[in-house]
PLY file of the C-alpha trace (Angstrom):
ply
format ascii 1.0
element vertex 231
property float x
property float y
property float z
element edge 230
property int vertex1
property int vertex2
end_header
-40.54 132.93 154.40
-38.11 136.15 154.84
-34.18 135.49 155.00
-34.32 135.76 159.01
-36.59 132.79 159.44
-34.08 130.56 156.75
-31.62 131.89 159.66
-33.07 130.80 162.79
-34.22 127.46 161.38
-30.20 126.92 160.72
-29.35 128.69 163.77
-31.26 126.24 165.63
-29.46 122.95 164.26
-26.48 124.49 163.13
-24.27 121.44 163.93
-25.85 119.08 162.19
-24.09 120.60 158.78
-21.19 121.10 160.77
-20.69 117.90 161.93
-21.23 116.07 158.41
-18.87 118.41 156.70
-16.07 117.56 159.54
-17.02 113.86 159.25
-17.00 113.63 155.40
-13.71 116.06 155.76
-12.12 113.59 157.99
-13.13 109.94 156.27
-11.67 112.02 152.90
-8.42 113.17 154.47
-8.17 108.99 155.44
-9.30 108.05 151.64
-7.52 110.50 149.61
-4.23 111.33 151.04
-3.29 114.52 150.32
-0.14 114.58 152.03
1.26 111.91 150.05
2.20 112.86 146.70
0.85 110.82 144.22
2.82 108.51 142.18
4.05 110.84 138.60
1.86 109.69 135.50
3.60 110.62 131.71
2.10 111.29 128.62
2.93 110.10 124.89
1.26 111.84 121.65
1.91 111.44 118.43
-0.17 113.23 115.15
-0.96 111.38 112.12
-2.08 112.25 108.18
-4.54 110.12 106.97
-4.87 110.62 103.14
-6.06 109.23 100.24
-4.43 109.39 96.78
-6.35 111.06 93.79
-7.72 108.89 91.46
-5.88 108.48 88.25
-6.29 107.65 84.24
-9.87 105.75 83.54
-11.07 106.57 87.36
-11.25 110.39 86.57
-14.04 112.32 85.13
-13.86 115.18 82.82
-15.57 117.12 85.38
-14.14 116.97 88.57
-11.10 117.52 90.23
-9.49 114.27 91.79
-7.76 116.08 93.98
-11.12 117.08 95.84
-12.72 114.37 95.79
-9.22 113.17 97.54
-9.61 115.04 100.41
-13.29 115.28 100.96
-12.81 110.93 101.10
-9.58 111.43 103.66
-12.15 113.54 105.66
-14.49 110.96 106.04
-11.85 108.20 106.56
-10.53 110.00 109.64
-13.62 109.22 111.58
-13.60 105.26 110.41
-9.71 105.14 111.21
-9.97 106.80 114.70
-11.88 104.01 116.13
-9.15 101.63 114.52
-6.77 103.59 116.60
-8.53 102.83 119.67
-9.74 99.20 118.85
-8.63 96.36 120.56
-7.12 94.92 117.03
-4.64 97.77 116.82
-3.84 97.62 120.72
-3.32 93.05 120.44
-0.99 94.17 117.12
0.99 96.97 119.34
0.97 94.53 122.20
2.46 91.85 119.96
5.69 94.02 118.74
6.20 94.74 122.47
6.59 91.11 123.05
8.69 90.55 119.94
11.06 92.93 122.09
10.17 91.29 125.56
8.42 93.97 126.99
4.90 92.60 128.12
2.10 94.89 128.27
-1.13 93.97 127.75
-3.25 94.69 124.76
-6.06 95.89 127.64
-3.99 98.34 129.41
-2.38 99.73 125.87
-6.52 100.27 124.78
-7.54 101.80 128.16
-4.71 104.06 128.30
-5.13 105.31 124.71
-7.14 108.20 123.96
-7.62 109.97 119.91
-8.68 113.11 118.66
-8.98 114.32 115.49
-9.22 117.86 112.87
-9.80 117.15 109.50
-7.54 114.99 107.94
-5.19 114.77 111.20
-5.75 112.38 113.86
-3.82 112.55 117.33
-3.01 109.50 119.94
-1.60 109.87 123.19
-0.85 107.43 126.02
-1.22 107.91 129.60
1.64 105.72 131.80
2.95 105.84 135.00
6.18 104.10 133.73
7.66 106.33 131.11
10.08 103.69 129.91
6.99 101.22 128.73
5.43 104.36 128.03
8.36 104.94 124.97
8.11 101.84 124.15
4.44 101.81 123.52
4.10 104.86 121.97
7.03 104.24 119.22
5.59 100.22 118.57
2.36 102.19 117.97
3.88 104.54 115.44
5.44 101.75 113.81
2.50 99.83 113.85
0.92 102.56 111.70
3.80 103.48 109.84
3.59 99.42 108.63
0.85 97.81 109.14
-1.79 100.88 108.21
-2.93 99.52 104.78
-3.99 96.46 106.57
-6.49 98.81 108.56
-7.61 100.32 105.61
-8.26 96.85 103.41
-10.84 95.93 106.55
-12.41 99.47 105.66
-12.90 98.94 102.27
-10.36 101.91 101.40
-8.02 101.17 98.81
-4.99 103.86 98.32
-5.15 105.09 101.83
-1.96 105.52 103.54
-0.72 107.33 107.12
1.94 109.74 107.88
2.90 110.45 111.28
3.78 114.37 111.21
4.70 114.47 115.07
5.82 112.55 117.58
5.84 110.41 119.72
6.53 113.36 122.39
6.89 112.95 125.73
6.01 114.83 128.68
4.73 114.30 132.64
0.92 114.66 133.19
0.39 117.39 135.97
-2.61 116.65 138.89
-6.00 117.49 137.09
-8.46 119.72 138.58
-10.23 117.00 140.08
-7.58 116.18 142.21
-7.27 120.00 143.36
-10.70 120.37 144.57
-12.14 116.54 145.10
-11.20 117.29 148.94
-12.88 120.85 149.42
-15.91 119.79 146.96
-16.22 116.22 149.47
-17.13 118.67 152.33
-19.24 121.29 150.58
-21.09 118.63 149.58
-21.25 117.26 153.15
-22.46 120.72 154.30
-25.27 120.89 152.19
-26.40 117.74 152.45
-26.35 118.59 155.86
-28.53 122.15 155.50
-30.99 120.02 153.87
-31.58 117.63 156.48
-31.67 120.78 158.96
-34.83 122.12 156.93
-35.96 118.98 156.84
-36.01 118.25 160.03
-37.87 121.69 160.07
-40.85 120.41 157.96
-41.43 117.29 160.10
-40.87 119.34 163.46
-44.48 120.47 164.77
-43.09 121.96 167.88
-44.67 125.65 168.52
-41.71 128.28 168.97
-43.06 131.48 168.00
-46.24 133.21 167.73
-46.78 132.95 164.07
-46.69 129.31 164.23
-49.90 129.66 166.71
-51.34 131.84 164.23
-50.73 129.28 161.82
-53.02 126.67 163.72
-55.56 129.24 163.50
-55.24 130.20 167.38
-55.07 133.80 168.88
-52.18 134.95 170.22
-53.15 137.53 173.30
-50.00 138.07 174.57
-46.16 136.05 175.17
-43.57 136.29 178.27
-40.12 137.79 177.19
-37.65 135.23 176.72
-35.43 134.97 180.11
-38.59 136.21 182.41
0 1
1 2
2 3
3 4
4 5
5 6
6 7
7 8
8 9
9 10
10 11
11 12
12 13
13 14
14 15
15 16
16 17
17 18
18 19
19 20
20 21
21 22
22 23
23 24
24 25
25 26
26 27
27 28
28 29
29 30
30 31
31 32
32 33
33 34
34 35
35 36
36 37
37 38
38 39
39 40
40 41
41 42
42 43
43 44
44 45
45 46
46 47
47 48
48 49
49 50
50 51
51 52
52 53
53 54
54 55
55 56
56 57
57 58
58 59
59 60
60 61
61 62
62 63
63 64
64 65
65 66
66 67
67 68
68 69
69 70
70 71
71 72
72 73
73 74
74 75
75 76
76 77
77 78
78 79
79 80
80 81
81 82
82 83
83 84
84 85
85 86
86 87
87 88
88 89
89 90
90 91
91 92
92 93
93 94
94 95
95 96
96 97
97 98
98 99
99 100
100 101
101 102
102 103
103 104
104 105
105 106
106 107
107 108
108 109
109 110
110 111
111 112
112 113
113 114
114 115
115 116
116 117
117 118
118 119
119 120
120 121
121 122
122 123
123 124
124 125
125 126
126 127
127 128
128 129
129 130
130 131
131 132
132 133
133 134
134 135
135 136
136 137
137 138
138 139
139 140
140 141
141 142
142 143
143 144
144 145
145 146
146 147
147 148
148 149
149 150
150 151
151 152
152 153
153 154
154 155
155 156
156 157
157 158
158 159
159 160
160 161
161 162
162 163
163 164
164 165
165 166
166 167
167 168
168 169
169 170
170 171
171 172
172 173
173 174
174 175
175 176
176 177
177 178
178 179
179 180
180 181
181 182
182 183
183 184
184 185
185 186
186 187
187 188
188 189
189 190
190 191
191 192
192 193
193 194
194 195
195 196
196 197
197 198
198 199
199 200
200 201
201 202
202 203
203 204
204 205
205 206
206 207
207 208
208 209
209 210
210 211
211 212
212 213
213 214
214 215
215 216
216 217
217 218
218 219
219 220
220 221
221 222
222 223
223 224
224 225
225 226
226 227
227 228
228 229
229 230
């Protein structure tokens, strides 16, 4: 099928695409909003040093160097200790010291608003809030929490001489609108068009009216001559 035939077949039901990308444009514009500014959200992040310290006297071999086998171990921690981050354990503990200072946030919304990442021996944490005064005041009763509490964490890993040191933080800043938010209303009605060129071939495919000649050539008939359009 050449390029011209993909046109008439949309020229012929062009408003069918038309129509469900203005539909799925308008029932958007009602959903989304976009001339009301949405509501500011702030961010909190912190960076942490997990380590381990060298083995000393009897627990050192002639031929190795503790201090290797220090850091290869803190390596391996990290992974272990980044879930603890994000556990509901260390989110019920930072919960707790909130209340202690009768601010109530659940241990729930502390967990889902948490996210971690991690290089080497350095794991980060930052908070997502769209009150930035609980948002302080979850973010420094976490790094207190693990300035604390961390060799608690590390017992329940079986880790013994492990030990945290937050190198940054918490900092604060306001979260900007992500891309999805830029192009959720455009992408809406391109996908609305599409969906609505589909249905126009479609339609095509179950349509066995006869148009042109070819299509009576395609039912095996011969065509001996056709009447210009208009006559």
């Amino acid at each position: 099928m050449e390029l011209r035939e993909y046109w008439d077949i949309l020229r012929r039901r062009w408003w069918i695409p038309v129509l469900l990308a203005a539909l799925v444009g308008i029932i958007s514009l009602i959903q989304l909003r976009p001339w009301q500014p949405a509501p500011p959200m702030y961010n909190a992040s912190l960076r942490m040093l997990v380590g381990v310290n060298p083995a000393t006297g009897e627990d050192v071999a002639t031929y190795y160097d503790p201090r290797y086998y220090a850091w290869l171990t803190s390596e391996y921690l990290v992974d272990d200790f980044t879930e603890v981050v994000r556990s509901e354990l260390f989110a019920k503990n930072v919960s707790a010291r909130l209340a202690d200072q009768a601010i109530q946030v659940p241990a729930g919304a502390i967990q889902g608003s948490a996210a971690t990442g991690k290089q080497h021996r350095i794991i980060s944490l930052n908070f997502t809030w769209p009150d930035q005064g609980q948002l302080a005041q979850s973010a420094n009763a976490a790094a207190v929490e693990l300035s604390e509490n961390a060799p608690a964490y590390f017992e329940q890993l079986g880790t013994a001489g492990a030990g945290v040191t937050i190198i940054d933080g918490p900092g604060f800043g306001v979260v900007g609108p992500g891309l999805r938010d830029r192009i959720e209303l455009p992408l809406r009605i391109l996908l609305g068009f599409l969906v609505g060129v589909g249905i126009v071939f479609l339609l095509h495919y179950l349509d066995n009216t006869v148009r042109t000649a070819k299509d009576l050539e395609a039912l095996g008939l011969n065509v001996l001559g056709h009447l210009p359009k208009g006559k």
